[in-house]
Phi, psi and omega in degrees: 000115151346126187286128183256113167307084205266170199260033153252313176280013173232024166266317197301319190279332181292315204258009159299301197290308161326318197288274205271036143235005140290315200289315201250119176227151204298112223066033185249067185335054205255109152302109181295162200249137198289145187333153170218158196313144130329126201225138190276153171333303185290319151320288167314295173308321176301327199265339172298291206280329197260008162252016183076012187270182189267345236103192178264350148299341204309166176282342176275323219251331171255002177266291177303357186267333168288123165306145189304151183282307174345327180260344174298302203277312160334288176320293170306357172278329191241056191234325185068206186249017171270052174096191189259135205241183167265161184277148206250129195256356150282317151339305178287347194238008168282124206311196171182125176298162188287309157341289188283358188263301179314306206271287187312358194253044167294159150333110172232157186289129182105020214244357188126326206066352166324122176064176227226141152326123174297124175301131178293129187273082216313124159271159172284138170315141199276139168237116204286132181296122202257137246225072179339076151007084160306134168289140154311130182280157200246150198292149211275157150265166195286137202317161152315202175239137190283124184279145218243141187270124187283154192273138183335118167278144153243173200285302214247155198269346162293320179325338217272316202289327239255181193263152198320109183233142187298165197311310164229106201293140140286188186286155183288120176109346226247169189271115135306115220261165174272328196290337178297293190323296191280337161315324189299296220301330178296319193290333196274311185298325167306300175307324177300340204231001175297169148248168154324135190173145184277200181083181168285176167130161190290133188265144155241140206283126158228141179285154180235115181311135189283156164097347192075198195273314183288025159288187183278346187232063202284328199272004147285315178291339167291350198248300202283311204272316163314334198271283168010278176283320195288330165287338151314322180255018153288342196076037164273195189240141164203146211246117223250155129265157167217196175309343211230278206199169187292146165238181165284155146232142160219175168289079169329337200253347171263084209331315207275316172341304193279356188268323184293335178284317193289359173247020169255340174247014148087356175292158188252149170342331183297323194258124202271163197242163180244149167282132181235149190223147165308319170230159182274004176288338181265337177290321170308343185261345177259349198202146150277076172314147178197040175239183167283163174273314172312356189263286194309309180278356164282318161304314204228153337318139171155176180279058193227133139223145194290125135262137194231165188275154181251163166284175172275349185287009164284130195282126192311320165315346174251115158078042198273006198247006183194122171300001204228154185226149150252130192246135194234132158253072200295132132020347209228124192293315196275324153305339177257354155286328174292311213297314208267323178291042191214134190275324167241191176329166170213131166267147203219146199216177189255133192292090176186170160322161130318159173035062142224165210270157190276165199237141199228015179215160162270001149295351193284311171219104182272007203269319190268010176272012098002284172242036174278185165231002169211151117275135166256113197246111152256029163085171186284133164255120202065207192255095171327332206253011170239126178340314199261351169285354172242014174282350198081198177286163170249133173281095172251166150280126187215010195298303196248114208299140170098336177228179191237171146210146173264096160306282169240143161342261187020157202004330211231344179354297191266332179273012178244321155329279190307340166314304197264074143228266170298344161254348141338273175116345212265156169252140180290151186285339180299329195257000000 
């Protein structure tokens, strides 16, 4: 059966229930406060009297019935203005400075008059999110300018006329191979790092400094013009510029020398070799001459060779099927240095096969540097690429007094006709 309740014990819970809601007003983050036991009538007075209060209405008697402001006020900070919240019980048990605890204990509706109104606490400005403009990117400055390779000097004054051509060049017309291209260059390298000897064996390329000796380099053409001769009076092969085209040089007066040229361009016995000499003051002692000397400094030095009657001072091994020489004065300051640094005559032949084409590079023939014992590389002679720069020398007979005959053609012809004609007197033996 249900407890019937009297109105003395259900007065004490009516004005309770009155007090909070005086207390809780409409838009007011006001927390109800947790319940607390019952207290019979007879309790409540006792607890009234023995605390001087008046009763249970007493002012102390509504002070223990309130809730704390500290906690109230707790609440509504983290309730904000949506209303009346439940009590946060991580909140309550968080420490509150002393400062904020003084400000919080304001004047609230139901308190009493008690204490000062707590000041409202400034909010910060809501701030609408603002979206960062990209900067336009600033212009690049324009690259440096690519520094320009400066050009190659060259060494010889024809490259300028002659047409752009690979490193290393053939006969006009003939294909240069790339597989061609890299033997030279293994080849040039193998001679370069060979030594001097007479004999087989690997040869080595020595440069020959532009200008001659009163050049920008004396004491290399003077290094250049030694090595020569010392490999010449070793019995070696050595391999010349000259005025016309790279030749062979040996020593004339050394028999085996001269058995070695002819087994290096693969020749037979038949074919005679010409003697080169430094000055035409020296040619009276190898030939019987029956021309004028002035005929002789109008041709020589230059790309003419006399055939002449030869002397006994010529080593009989040369050239031994025929009375007659042919004589070279080249043109070329380092061949008539070599010459006069050789105690006799050099026989001298065009550096290449028989029936193959003359050679303007030391790369042209490469096949026979096995079996030199120096190279001397003075650069491309002429224009590689002309024809007429690979004839050789022009060949006369002067042999038979008052008249010529042209043995071969080559370089020179026509100022050489005209020589032996019109200053002269001479006549072709033909007519």
């Amino acid at each position: 059966m249900r407890h019937q309740q009297s109105d003395t014990d259900r007065a004490p819970r009516l004005r309770r229930c009155r007090r909070y809601q005086s207390l809780g007003s409409p838009g007011t983050a006001r927390a109800l406060p947790e319940p607390q036991a019952e207290q019979s009538p007879r309790s409540l007075g006792e607890a009234s009297i023995s605390r001087g209060s008046s009763g249970p209405c007493g002012p102390r008697a509504r002070a223990q019935r309130r809730p704390q402001r500290g906690h109230r006020r707790r609440q509504l900070l983290a309730g904000g203005d949506a209303g009346p919240q439940l009590p946060l019980p991580q909140l309550q048990q968080l420490p509150q400075p002393p400062r904020l605890l003084r400000n919080l204990r304001g004047n609230t509706a139901g308190d009493g008059g008690h204490g000062t109104p707590a000041p409202a606490l400034p909010r910060s400005p809501r701030r609408s999110p603002v979206t960062p403009v990209p900067s336009a990117p600033a212009a690049l400055p324009p690259p440096p300018p690519r520094p320009r390779a400066a050009p190659a000097a060259r060494r010889w004054p024809w490259e300028r006329r002659a047409r752009p051509a690979p490193a290393l060049a053939l006969s006009p017309g003939a294909a240069l191979g790339s597989a061609r291209m890299a033997r030279a260059a293994r080849a040039l390298a193998r001679a370069a790092e060979g030594a001097a000897g007479p004999g087989l064996g690997r040869a080595r390329l020595v440069p020959l400094p532009p200008g001659g000796a009163a050049g920008p380099d004396p004491h290399g053409w003077r290094e250049a013009v030694a090595a020569a001769a010392g490999a010449l009076q070793a019995g070696g092969l050595v391999a010349v510029p000259t005025d016309t085209v790279y030749g062979v040089a040996c020593l004339a007066q050394d028999s085996a020398a001269v058995r070695s040229i002819y087994s290096l361009k693969g020749r037979n016995g038949a074919k005679p070799l010409a003697i080169c000499l430094g000055d035409v003051e020296r040619l009276y002692r190898y030939c019987h001459v029956n021309v004028p000397d002035e005929l002789l400094r109008d041709l020589l030095p230059g790309p003419v060779t006399l055939v002449l009657q030869r002397s006994e001072e010529l080593n009989k091994d040369l050239n031994p099927f025929t009375s007659l020489v042919g004589v070279r004065i080249p043109d070329h300051s380092f061949m008539r240095d070599l010459a006069r640094a050789c105690s006799g005559p050099l026989a001298l032949t065009s550096a290449n096969i028989s029936s193959q084409g003359s050679t303007l590079t030391v790369s042209e023939f490469q096949d026979l540097w096995p079996q030199l014992s120096l190279i001397i590389d003075g650069g491309p002679i002429g224009d590689i690429w002309s024809s007429e720069c690979r004839l050789g020398s022009t060949v006369v007979d002067l042999s038979v007094s008052g008249k010529f005959s042209i043995i071969r053609p080559g370089c020179a012809l026509t100022p050489t006709v005209e020589i032996l004609r019109q200053k002269y007197g001479l006549v072709p033996e033909s007519s």
